[in-house]
N, C-alpha and C positions, 0 to 999 in steps of 0.2 A: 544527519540523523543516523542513529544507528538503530539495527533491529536484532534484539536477542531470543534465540527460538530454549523456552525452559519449558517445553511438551517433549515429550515422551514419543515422540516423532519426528521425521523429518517434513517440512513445511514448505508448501510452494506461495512465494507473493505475489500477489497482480497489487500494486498502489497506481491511484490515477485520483484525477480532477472529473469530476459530471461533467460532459461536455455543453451539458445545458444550461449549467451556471458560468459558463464562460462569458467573459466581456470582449473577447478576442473571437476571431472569425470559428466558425462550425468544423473546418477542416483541419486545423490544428492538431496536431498531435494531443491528445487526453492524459495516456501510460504514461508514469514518470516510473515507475519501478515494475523489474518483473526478476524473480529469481528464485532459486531453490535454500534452503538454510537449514543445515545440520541440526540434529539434535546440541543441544549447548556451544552452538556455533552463533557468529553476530556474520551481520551485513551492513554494511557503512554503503549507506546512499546521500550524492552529492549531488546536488541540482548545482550546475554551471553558470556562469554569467553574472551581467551585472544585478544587484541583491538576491542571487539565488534563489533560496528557500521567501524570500517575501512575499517575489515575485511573483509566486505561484500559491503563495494563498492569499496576496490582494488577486488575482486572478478570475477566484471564482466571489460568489455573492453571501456563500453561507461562509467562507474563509474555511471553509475544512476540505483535508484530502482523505482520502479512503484506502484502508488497507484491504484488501480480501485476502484470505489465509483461509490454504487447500490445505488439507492431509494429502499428504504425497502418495503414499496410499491410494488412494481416491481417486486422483489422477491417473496413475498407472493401473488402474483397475478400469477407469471408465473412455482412458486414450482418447483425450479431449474433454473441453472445458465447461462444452454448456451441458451436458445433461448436468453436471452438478452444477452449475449458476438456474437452472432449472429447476432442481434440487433444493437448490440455498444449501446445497452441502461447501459451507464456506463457514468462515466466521468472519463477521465485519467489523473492522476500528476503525472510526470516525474521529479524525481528529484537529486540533486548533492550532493556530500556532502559541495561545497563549497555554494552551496543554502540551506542547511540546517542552514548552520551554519551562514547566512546572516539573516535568519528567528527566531535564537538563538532557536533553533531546535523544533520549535513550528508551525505548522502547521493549518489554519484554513481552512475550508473546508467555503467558501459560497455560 
């Protein structure tokens, strides 16, 4: 998957799995992606292993994973994450993998 940041800022990502909808144990790791991404900069995220990216949306039960998308800004303003998940100073993209693969698994943020 890649992720293209076309805002007018720079962007931090939390991507993860609900640990609630997991079919696998509670202690597992959720976060599949976390990173910073330039203004008109991409991020190439690869899930490892045997069928990667499947693997991880048969996973959960709704089959989607979730972007959350900070203003970096934001971040370095508030030095730490929850008062803005407190906030909802996020934007969220929920996504499928049959909407990935509509998008030919390329993602732009604007």
């Amino acid at each position: 998957m890649y992720i293209v940041n076309r805002t007018s800022n720079d962007v931090y990502i939390v991507g993860e799995r609900d640990v609630n909808e997991l079919h696998r144990k509670p202690y597992e790791l959720k976060t599949l992606m976390t990173g910073r991404i330039a203004v008109n900069d991409t991020m190439e995220v690869v899930q490892r292993g045997p069928n990667g990216w499947r693997r991880i949306f048969n996973d959960t039960k709704s089959g989607r994973i979730k972007l959350f998308i900070f203003n970096i800004n934001s971040i370095e303003t508030n030095k730490g994450d929850n008062p803005l998940i407190d906030k909802k100073s996020y934007k969220l993209v929920s996504l499928t993998k049959d909407h990935l693969d509509s998008l030919n698994w390329v993602v732009e943020l604007k």
